[in-house]
C-alpha positions in Angstrom: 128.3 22.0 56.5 129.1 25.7 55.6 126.0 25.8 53.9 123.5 24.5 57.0 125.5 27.3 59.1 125.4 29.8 56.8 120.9 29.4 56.7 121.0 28.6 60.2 121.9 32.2 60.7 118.8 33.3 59.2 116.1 30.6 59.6 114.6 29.2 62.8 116.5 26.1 62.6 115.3 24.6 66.6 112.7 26.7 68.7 115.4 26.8 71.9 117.3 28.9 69.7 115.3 31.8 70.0 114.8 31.6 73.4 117.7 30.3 75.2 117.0 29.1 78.6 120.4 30.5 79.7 120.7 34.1 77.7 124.2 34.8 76.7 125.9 38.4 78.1 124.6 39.6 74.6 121.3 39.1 75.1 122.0 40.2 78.4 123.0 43.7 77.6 120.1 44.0 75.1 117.5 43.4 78.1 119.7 45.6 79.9 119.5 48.5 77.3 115.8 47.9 76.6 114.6 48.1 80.4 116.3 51.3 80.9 114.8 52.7 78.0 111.2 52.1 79.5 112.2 53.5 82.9 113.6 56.7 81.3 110.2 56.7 79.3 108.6 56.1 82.5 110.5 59.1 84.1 109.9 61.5 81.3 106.4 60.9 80.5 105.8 61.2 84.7 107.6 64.3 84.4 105.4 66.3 81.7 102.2 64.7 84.0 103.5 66.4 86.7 103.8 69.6 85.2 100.7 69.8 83.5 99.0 68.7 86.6 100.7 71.8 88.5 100.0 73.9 85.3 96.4 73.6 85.5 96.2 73.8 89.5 98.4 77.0 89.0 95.8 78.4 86.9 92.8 77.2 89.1 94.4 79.3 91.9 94.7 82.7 90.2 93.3 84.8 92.4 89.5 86.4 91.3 88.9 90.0 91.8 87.8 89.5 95.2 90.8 88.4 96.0 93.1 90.8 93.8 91.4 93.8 95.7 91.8 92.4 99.1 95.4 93.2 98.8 96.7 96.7 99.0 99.6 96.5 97.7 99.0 94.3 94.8 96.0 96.2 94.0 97.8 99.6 94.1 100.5 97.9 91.5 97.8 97.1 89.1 96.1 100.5 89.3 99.9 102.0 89.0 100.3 99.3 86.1 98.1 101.3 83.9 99.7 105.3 84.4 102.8 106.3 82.4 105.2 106.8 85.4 104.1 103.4 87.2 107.1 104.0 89.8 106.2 107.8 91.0 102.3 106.7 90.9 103.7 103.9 93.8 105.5 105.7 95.7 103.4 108.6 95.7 100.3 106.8 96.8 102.0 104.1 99.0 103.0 106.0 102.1 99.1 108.2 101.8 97.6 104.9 102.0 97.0 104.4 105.8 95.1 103.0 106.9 95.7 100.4 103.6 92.6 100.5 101.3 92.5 98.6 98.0 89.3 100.8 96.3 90.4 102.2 93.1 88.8 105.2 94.0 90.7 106.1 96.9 93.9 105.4 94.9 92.6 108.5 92.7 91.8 110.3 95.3 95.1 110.0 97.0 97.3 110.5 93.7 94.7 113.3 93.3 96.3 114.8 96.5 99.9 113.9 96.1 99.7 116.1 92.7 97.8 118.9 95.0 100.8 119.0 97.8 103.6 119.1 94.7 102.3 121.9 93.0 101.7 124.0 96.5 105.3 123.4 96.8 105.6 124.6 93.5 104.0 127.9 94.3 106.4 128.6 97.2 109.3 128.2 95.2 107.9 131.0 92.6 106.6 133.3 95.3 110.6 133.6 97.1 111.5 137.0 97.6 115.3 135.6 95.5 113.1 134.2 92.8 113.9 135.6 89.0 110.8 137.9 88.1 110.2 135.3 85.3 109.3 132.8 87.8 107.1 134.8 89.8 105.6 136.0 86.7 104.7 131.9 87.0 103.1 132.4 90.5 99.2 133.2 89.1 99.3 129.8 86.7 100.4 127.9 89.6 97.5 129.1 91.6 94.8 128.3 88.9 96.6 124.8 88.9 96.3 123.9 92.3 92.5 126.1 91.9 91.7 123.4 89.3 93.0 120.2 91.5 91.2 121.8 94.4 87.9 121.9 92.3 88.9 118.6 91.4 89.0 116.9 94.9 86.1 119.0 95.9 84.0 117.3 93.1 84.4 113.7 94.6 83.1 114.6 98.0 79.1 113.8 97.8 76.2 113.7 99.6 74.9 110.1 101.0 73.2 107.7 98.2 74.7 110.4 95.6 76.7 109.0 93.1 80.6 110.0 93.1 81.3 108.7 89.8 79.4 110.4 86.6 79.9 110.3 83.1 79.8 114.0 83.7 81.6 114.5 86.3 84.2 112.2 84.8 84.2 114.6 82.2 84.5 117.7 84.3 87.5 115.9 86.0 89.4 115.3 83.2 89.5 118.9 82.2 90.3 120.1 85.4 93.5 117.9 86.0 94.6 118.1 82.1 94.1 122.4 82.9 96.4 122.3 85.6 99.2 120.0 83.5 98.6 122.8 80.6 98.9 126.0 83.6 102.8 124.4 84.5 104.0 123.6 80.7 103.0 127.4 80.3 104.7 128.4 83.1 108.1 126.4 81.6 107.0 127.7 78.2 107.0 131.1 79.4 110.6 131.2 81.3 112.2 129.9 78.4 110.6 132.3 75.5 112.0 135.0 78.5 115.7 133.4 78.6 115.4 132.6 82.5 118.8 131.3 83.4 116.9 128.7 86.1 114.4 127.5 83.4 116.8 123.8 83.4 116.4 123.6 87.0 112.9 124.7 87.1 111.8 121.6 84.5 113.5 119.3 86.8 111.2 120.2 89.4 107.8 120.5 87.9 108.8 117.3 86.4 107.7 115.2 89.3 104.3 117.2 89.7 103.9 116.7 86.4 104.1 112.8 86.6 102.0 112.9 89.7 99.5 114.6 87.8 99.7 112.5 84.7 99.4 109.5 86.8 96.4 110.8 88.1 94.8 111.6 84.8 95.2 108.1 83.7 93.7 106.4 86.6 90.7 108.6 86.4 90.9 107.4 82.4 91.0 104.3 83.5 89.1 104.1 86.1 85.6 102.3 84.6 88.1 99.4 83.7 89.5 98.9 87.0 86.7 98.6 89.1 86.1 95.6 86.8 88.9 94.5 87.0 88.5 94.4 90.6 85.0 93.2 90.3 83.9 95.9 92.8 81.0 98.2 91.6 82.1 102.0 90.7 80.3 104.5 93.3 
């Protein structure tokens, strides 16, 4: 008898064995067990559908150029995006921008005037009757600057069907703007060769016309790239 059991446990000794009409709690808990498995299968292979599906309409949705330069604000961002001093190039440009434009160009042409208003300010400063004679001595590179920045806005102001936007005049641009940068680091070069006593003060404030002014620079280098970026044609 020990024997028979001992086989029975391996062999299929009567068919209603193997599928009791009645399952016992063991087999039970295996069904159990087994159908929550496929529901959490279920669950998790639903999940990763889900977020593939909203993966790919996420990317569908990303706005095209059009779109991108429709919106001020995100449009001045991405211009900003591309300057050294992304946070002065915003808020230097944001409150000029009335009524809201979202044209590369006039994003130039306003960080193009926010540089022009910083270093007028600058030339006051020098020109004070209590200024140290070093600084006034600073007084003719500051007017070549904000000459060069005038020549500079001057250049973008054209005739009907004329084009604003030359390789040339590009060219000319550049070396106007990177003049007046070059006219206020001699002016800082110049007070501290003399010993001026304000020169730390002084580079605190030419600082910010200097970031308006590099800001400006890099726009204008970057300006070919943004108007396709914006899929708008360059004037």
């Amino acid at each position: 008898m020990e024997s028979v059991n001992f086989f029975k446990g391996y062999g299929k000794v009567n068919p209603l064995e193997d599928h009791p009409i009645n399952p016992s709690p063991k087999h039970r808990r295996h069904r159990i067990i087994a159908l929550s498995l496929a529901v959490f299968l279920a669950i998790i292979i639903g999940s990763l559908v889900a977020v593939l599906m909203n993966k790919s309409a996420s990317e569908s949705e990303k706005p095209d150029p059009s779109q991108l330069a429709s919106n001020s604000g995100d449009s001045l961002k991405t211009v900003c995006a591309v300057t050294r001093y992304p946070d002065s190039c915003f808020s230097s440009i944001s409150p000029l921008n009335s009524p809201p434009s979202s044209n590369p160009l006039r994003f130039f042409n306003l960080s193009l005037h926010a540089s022009t208003i910083e270093v007028s300010r600058l030339k006051n400063l020098v020109t004070e009757p209590t200024a140290e004679t070093a600084m006034k001595d600073c007084a003719e590179l500051f007017d070549d600057a904000a000459s060069q920045l005038g020549r500079s806005a001057e250049s973008i102001c054209v005739g009907f069907g004329e084009k604003v936007l030359t390789e040339m005049k590009i060219s000319d641009l550049q070396t106007w703007i990177s003049a007046a940068m070059t006219d206020q680091e001699t002016c800082i070069d110049g007070l501290e060769e003399m010993g001026s006593t304000a020169v730390g003060e002084f580079k605190m404030k030419v600082q910010k016309s200097q970031e308006y002014m590099s800001n400006t620079l890099a726009i204008l280098n970057n300006i070919q790239s943004l108007f396709k970026k914006f899929g708008v044609t360059m004037p």
